[in-house]
Each structure stands twice: as structure tokens, then as C-alpha cells.
BADOTI-509465 format. One record per residue (C-alpha): residue number from 1; residue in three letters; x, y negated, z negated. Coordinates in nm, 3 decimals. Layout:
BEGIN
> NUM/ALA/X/Y/Z
...
***
This chain:
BEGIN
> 1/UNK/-4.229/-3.790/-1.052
> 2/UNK/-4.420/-3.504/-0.961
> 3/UNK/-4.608/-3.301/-1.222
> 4/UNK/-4.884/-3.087/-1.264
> 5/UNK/-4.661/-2.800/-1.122
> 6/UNK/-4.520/-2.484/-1.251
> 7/UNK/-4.144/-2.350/-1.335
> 8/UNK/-3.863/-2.575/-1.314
> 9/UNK/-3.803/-2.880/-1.116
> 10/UNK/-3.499/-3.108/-1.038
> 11/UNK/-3.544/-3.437/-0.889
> 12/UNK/-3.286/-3.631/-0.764
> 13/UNK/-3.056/-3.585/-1.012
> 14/UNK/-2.715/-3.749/-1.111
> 15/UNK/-2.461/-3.730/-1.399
> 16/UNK/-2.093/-3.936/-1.336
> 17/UNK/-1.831/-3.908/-1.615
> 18/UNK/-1.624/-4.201/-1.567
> 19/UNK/-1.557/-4.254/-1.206
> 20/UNK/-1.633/-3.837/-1.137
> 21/UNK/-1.978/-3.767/-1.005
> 22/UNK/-2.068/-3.442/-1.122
> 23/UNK/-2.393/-3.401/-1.050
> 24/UNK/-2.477/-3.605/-0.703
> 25/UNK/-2.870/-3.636/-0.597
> 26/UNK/-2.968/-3.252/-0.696
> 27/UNK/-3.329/-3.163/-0.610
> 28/UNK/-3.408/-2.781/-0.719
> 29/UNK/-3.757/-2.593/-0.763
> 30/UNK/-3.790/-2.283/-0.935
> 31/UNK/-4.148/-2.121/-0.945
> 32/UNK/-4.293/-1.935/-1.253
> 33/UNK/-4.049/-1.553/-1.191
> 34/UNK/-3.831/-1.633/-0.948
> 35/UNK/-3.467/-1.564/-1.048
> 36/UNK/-3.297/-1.847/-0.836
> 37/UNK/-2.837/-1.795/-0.888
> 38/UNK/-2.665/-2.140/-0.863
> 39/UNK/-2.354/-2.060/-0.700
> 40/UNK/-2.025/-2.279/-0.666
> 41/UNK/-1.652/-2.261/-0.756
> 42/UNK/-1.501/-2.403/-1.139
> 43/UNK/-1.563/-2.781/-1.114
> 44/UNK/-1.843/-2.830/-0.869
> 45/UNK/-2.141/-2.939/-1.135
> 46/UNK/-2.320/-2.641/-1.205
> 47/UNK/-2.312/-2.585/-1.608
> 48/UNK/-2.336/-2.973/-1.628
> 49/UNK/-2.658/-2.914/-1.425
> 50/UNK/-2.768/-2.652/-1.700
> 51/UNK/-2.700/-2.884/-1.910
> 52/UNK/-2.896/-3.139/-1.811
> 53/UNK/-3.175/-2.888/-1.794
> 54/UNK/-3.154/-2.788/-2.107
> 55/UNK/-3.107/-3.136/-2.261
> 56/UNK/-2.716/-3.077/-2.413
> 57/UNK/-2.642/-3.401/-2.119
> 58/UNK/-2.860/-3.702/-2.008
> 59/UNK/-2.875/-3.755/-1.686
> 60/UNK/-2.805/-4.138/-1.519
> 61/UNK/-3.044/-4.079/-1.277
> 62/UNK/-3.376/-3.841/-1.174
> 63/UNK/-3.584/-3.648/-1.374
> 64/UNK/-3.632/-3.284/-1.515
> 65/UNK/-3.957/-3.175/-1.535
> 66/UNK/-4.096/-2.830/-1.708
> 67/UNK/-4.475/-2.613/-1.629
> 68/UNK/-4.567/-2.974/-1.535
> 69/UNK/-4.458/-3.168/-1.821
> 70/UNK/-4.151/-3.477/-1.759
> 71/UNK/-3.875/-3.355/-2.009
> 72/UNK/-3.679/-3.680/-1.882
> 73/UNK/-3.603/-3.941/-1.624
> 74/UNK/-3.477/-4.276/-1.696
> 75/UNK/-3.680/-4.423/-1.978
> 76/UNK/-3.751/-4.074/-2.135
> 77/UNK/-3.527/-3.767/-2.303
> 78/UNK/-3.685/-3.457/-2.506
> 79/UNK/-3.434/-3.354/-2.741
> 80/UNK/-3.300/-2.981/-2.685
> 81/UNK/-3.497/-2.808/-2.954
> 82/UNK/-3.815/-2.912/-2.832
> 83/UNK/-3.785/-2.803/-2.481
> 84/UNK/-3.975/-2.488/-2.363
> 85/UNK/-3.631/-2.364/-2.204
> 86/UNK/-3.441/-2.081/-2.330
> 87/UNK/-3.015/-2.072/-2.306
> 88/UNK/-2.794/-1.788/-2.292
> 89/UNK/-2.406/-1.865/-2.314
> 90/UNK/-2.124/-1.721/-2.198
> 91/UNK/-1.993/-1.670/-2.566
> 92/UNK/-2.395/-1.566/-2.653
> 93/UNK/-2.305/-1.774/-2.999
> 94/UNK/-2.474/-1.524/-3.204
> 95/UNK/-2.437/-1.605/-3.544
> 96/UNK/-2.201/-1.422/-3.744
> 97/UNK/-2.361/-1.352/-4.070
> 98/UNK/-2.708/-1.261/-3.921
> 99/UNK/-2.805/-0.906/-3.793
> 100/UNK/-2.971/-0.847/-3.463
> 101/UNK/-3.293/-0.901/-3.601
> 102/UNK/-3.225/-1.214/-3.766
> 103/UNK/-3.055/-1.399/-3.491
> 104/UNK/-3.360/-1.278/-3.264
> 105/UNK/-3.612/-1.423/-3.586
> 106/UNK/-3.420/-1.711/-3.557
> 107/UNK/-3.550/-1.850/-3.202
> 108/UNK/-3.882/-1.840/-3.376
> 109/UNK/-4.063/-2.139/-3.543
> 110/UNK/-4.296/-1.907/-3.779
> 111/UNK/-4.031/-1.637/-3.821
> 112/UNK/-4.105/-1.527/-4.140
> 113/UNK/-4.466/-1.412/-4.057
> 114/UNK/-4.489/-1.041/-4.013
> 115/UNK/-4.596/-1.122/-3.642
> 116/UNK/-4.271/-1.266/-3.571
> 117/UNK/-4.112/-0.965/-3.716
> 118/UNK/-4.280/-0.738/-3.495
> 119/UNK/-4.185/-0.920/-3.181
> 120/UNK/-3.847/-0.967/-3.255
> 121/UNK/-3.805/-0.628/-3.261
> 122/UNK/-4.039/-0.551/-2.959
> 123/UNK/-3.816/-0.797/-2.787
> 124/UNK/-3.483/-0.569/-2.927
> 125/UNK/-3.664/-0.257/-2.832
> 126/UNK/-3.707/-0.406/-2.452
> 127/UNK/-3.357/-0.538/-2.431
> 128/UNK/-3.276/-0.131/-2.520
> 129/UNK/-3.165/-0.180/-2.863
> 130/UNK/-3.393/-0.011/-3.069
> 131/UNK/-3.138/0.099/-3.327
> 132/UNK/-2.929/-0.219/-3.363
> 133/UNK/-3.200/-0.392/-3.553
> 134/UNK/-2.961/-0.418/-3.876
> 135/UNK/-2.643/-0.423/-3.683
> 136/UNK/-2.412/-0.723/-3.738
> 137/UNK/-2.270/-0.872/-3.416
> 138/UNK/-1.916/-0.763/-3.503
> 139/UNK/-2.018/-0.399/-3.482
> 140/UNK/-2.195/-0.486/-3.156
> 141/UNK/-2.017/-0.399/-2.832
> 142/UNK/-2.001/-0.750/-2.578
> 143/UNK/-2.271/-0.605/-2.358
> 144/UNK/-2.517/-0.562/-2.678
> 145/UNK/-2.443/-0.898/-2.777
> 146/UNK/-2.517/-1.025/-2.452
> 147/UNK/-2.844/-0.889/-2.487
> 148/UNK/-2.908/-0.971/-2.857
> 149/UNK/-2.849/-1.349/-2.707
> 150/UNK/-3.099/-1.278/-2.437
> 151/UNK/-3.389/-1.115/-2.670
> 152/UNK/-3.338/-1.467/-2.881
> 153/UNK/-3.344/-1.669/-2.591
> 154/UNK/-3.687/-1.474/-2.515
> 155/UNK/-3.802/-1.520/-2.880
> 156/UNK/-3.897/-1.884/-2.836
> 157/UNK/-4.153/-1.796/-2.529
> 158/UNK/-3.997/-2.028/-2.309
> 159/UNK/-4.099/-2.170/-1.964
> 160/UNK/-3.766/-2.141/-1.795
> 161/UNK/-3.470/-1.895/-1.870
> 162/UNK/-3.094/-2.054/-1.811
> 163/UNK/-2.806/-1.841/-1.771
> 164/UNK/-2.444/-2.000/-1.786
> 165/UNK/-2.253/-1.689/-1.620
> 166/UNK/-2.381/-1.437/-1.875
> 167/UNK/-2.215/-1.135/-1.782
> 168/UNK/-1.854/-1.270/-1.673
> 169/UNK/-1.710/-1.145/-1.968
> 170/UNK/-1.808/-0.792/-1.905
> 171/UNK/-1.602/-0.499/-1.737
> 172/UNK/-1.701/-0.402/-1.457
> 173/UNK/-1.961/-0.086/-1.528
> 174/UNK/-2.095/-0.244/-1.837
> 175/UNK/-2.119/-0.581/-1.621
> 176/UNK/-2.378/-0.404/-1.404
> 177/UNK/-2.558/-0.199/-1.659
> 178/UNK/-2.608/-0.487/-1.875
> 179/UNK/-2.702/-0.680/-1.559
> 180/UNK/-2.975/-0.457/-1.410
> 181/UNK/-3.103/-0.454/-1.789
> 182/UNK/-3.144/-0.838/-1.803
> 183/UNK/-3.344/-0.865/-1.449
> 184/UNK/-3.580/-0.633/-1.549
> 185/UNK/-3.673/-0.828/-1.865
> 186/UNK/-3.662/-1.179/-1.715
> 187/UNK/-3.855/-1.003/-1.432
> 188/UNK/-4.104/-0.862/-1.669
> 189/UNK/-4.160/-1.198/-1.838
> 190/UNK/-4.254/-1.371/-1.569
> 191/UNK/-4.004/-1.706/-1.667
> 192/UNK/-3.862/-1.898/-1.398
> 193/UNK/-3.480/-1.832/-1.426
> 194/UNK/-3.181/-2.035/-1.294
> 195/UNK/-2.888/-1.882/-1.331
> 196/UNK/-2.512/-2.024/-1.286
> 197/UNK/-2.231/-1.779/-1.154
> 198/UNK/-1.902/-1.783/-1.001
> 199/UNK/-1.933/-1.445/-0.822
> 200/UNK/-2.073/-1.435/-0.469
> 201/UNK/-2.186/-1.067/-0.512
> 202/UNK/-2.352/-1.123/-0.791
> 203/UNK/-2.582/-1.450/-0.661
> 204/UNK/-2.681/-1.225/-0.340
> 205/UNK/-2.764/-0.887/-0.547
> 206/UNK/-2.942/-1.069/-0.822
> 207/UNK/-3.128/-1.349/-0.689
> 208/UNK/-3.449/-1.414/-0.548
> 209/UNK/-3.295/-1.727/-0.376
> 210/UNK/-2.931/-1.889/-0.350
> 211/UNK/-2.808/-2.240/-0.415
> 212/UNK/-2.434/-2.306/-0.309
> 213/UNK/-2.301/-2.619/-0.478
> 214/UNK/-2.035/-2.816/-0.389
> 215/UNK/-1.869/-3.136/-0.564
> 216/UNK/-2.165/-3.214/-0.732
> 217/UNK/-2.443/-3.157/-0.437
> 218/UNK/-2.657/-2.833/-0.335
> 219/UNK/-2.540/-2.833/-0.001
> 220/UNK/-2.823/-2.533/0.111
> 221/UNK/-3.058/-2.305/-0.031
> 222/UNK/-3.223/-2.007/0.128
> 223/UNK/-3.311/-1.634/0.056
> 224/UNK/-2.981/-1.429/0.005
> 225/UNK/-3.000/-1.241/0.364
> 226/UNK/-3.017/-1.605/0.528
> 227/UNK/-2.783/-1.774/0.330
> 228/UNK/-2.532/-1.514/0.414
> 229/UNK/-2.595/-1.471/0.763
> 230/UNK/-2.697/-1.823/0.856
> 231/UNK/-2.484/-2.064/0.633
> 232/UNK/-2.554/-2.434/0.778
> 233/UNK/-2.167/-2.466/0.714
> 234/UNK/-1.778/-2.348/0.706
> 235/UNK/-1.755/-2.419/0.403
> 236/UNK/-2.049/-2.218/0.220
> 237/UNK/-2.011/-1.916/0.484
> 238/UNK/-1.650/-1.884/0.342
> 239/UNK/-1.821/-1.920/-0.030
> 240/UNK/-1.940/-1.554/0.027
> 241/UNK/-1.643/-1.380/0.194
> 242/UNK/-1.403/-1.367/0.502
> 243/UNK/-1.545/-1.490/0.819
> 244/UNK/-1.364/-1.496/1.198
> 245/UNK/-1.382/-1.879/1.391
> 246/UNK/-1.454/-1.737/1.745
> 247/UNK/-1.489/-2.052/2.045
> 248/UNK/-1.807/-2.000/2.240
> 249/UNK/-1.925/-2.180/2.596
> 250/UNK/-2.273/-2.204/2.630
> 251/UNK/-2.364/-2.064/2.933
> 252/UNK/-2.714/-2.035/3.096
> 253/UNK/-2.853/-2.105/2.761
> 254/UNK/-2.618/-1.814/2.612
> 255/UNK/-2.314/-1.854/2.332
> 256/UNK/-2.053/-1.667/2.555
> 257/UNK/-1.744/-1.517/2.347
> 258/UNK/-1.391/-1.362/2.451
> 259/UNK/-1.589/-1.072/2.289
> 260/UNK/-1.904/-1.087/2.481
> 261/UNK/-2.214/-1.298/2.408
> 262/UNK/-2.303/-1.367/2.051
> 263/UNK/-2.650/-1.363/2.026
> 264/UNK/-2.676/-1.491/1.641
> 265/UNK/-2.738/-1.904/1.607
> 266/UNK/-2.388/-2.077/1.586
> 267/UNK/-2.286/-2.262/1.254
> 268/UNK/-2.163/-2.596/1.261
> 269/UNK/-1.758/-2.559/1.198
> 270/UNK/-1.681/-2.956/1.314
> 271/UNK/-1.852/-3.197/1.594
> 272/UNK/-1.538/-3.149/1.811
> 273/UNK/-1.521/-2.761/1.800
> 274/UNK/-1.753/-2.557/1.967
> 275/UNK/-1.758/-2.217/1.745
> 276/UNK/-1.947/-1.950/1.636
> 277/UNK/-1.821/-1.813/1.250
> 278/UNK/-1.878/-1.410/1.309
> 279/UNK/-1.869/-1.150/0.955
> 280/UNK/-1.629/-0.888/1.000
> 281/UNK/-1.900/-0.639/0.981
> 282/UNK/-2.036/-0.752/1.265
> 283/UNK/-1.737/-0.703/1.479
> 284/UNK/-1.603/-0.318/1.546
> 285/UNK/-1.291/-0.164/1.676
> 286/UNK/-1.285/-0.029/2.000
> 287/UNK/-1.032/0.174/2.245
> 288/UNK/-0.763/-0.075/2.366
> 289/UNK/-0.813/-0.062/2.741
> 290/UNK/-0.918/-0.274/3.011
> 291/UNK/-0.969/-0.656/2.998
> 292/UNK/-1.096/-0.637/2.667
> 293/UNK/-0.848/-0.900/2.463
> 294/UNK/-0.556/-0.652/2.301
> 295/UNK/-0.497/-0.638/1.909
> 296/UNK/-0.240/-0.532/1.681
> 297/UNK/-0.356/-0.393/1.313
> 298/UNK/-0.095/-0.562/1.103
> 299/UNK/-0.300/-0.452/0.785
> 300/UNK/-0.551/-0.230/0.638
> 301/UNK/-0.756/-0.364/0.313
> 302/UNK/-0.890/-0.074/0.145
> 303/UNK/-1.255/-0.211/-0.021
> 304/UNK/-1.394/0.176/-0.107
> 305/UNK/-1.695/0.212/0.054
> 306/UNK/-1.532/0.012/0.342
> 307/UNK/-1.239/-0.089/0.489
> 308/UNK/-1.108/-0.444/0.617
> 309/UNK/-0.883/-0.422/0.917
> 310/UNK/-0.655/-0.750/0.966
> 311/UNK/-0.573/-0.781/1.315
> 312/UNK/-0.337/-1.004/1.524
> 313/UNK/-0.431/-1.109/1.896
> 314/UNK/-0.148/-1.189/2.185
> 315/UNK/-0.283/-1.533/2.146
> 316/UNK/-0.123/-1.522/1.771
> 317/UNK/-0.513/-1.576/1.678
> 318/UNK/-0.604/-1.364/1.335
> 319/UNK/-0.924/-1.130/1.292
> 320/UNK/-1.116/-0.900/1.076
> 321/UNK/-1.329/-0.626/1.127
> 322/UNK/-1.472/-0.444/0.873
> 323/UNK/-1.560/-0.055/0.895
> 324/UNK/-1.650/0.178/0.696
> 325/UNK/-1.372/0.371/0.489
> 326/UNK/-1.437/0.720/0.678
> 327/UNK/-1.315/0.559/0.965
> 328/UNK/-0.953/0.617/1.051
> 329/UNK/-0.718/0.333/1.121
> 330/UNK/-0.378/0.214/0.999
> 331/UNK/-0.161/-0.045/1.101
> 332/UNK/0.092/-0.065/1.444
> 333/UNK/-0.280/0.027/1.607
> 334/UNK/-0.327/-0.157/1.926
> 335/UNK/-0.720/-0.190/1.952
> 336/UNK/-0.984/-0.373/2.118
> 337/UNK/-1.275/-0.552/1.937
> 338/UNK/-1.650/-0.635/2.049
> 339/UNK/-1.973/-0.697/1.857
> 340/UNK/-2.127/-0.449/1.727
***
């Protein structure tokens, strides 16, 4: 076990329910304010992992350790209240008969010192609700509860900050308002933060690096540029949105395309295939003429800002382009494509 370091770190980790492995060999390190999104579909470990963090599960095997100090491994388990980590729930679990202040008092040991008064409502006056100190959380909209959870969660000075998909219960406006309003506090504080989402979007906008997990394993983690553009897999490059399978031949040292050369680093698809996975972004529309291979738009995906063109080849082969939404196209089209 490695201590003496920083933030958050995950060694080796494993949880099985019954014959299901949930958690398989998960290794994660989170330095003192990086905001690091854990990213994977319902089912593939990721709140048990928070869990685990957080002490609510024991792990079978590996350790959790916290600013340096072993929180548990195999012959040791710190009990949840103890543990310099702070939680925020999807369902907040404010309590009921407690105003703002009070629920944010309540994450304190000393919290009836004056002291504790005053930062609980410093914390509620950073969180941007300086006049809710006396509101109840019934009166509270879900976005001010979300952040009456997050100024508790704060209250107890912790070392590490875990989210369990805090804003999925959101619309969509008060989703990113209430989003934008969290980073900046976690940001501020300086806590290493982990947290869990379902939303692709949402792990590359937020985070200062990605982990995709999948069936219990973090199968990469990188910077969210990389892990978009260069995903080590099919799998995890679909995670974050449509991609096109294009065959290549290596030529000379170049990845040559029915498009052209692709001059990007191929992802593995399968040992027996030889392709490159292109985003439609990086593919445009072009005059049908030529030898260029011949398309047919058989539909147009309207995204707002941009546009998704589904396109049929002569070879029966599928592909999308995406384009920005002042750019004219229907369907019946006949176009060309190349890389942009």
C-alpha cells in the first residue's frame, strides 16, 4: 500500500455479490483539485465504487487510501463517519425537518459554536443561497437542494468530494446552472472530486480527466480531448457518441481509406479487422462527382447547433457526417464524403 500521498487513491480493488463481480481490479488516483467523472452505463460498478470509497461497502480485495492515510484493505475498515470524504446523493437526503442552515450545521462536529454558524452560512452564501438560510427543503426548488446537499457535504472539510450523478434529476437549464455553480465551489476548495455520471457530455465538459468503466473494470483513463479522440477501444469510442468503422491498408507507412488517408492513429476494433473508427465531425459532405464513392442521404438528424446526416453507400455500407446546422442538406441527396 502506498501512502504518504495526496487526494484519493484506489488500489486494486474488488467487490463480487454472489457470483457478480462488480468491482474487478480498479486502480484510480485523484490528486488534491482535480475533478476526475467516472463514466459507464447502469450496472457497470460505478456507485458500488463510491461506495466503497466512502465506506457504505467493504471491499474483498485492495485498499482505499485518503491524503495518505489507509481507510481500508483487507485487515482494516474506517467506518463512514470517520472518513475525511464528503457524499452528495442523487436524492441529496436533506433532512426534512431541518432548514438550510441546520442540515449544513449538521456535517459539523462542533456545530453549535458560533464559528460553525458562521461557516455554515459562508458555505450557503458560496453555494448562492444567501437568503435560504431559514428555508425548509420543501420550499426549496431541486436545484437549491442540490446545493444545500453540497454546502453540507463541504461542512465537514473533507479530503475528497464524491458525487453519485448529482444533477440527473435536474431539467435541462437548471441542470447546467446548478452544474457550473458546483465546479466552481469544488474548484475553489481545492478537494479532490470523483464524480459518477451516466451522461457522456457531461464527463467531457466537467472533468479534468475521464474514466470509462465497463463490467466492473476502468477500461482507460485520459484527459477528455484524448479520451474522445483516441479511445483504446470500440467499445468506449461508442460510450461518447456515433462513430463510422472505415477499413484502412497501410500503405508506405500510411492508413489509406476509400476516403483518402486518415492521418489520426487507428483504434483497435478486433485482431482480424483492420479499421480506423472516424467521428462524424471529422468527415464532410462533398459534390457527388468523380471517383469519389457515391452516397445517398436517407436522413437528416437535426442536433441545433449541428446537424447529423445519415448516409447510405452503393456498397449498402452506413455513414455519418456531421455539419453544422447552417448547412443545407436534406435527404434523396446524392453526395460524396472525404475528411475534413
Amino acid at each position: 500500500m502506498i501512502t504518504g500521498q495526496q487526494g484519493l487513491h484506489v488500489e486494486e480493488v474488488s467487490r463480487s455479490f454472489g457470483q457478480i463481480e462488480a468491482v474487478r481490479d480498479v486502480s484510480l488516483s485523484i490528486p488534491p483539485g482535480e475533478i476526475h467523472c467516472l463514466l459507464g452505463s447502469s450496472g457497470s460498478g460505478k456507485s458500488t465504487l463510491l461506495r466503497i470509497i466512502s465506506g457504505l461497502e467493504r471491499q474483498h480485495h485492495g485498499a482505499v487510501s485518503v491524503g495518505g492515510e489507509l481507510l481500508s484493505d483487507s485487515s482494516c475498515h474506517h467506518p463512514t463517519e470517520i472518513r475525511p470524504v464528503g457524499f452528495v446523493f442523487q436524492d441529496y437526503a436533506l433532512f426534512p425537518h431541518l432548514n438550510a442552515l441546520k442540515n449544513v450545521l449538521f456535517g459539523m462536529r462542533a456545530r453549535r459554536t458560533e464559528a460553525s454558524r458562521q461557516r455554515a452560512r459562508q458555505l450557503l452564501v458560496d453555494v448562492g443561497l444567501a437568503d435560504h438560510f431559514s428555508s425548509m427543503p420543501h420550499t426549496l426548488s431541486g436545484g437549491e437542494q442540490q446545493r444545500v446537499a453540497l454546502a453540507r457535504a463541504l461542512a465537514r472539510t473533507p479530503k475528497v468530494m464524491l458525487l453519485d450523478e448529482p444533477f440527473s434529476g435536474l431539467d435541462v437549464q437548471l441542470r447546467s446552472d446548478v452544474r457550473e455553480t458546483t465546479l466552481r465551489v469544488l474548484r475553489k476548495s481545492g478537494i479532490a472530486t470523483l464524480m459518477v455520471t451516466h451522461d457522456p457530455a457531461e464527463a467531457l465538459s466537467c472533468a479534468d480527466r475521464v474514466s470509462v468503466m465497463h463490467g466492473g473494470r476502468i477500461v482507460q483513463t485520459d484527459h477528455p480531448f484524448e479520451i474522445y479522440h483516441e479511445p483504446l477501444d470500440d467499445r468506449t469510442a461508442r460510450t461518447f457518441g456515433l462513430v463510422n468503422l472505415i477499413d484502412f491498408e497501410e500503405r508506405d507507412g500510411a492508413w489509406m481509406t476509400r476516403f483518402g488517408e486518415w492521418r489520426g492513429n487507428p483504434t483497435e476494433v478486433d485482431r482480424d479487422r483492420s479499421a480506423v473508427l472516424v467521428r462524424p465531425e471529422e468527415l464532410e459532405l462533398v459534390p457527388s462527382a468523380g471517383e469519389r464513392p457515391q452516397f445517398q442521404v436517407i436522413r437528416v438528424i437535426l442536433e441545433g447547433a449541428t446537424v447529423v446526416y445519415e448516409l447510405s453507400g452503393e456498397d449498402q455500407s452506413t455513414i455519418y457526417v456531421r455539419s453544422l446546422s447552417t448547412e443545407p442538406g436534406s435527404s434523396a441527396d446524392r453526395v460524396g464524403v472525404r475528411f475534413r
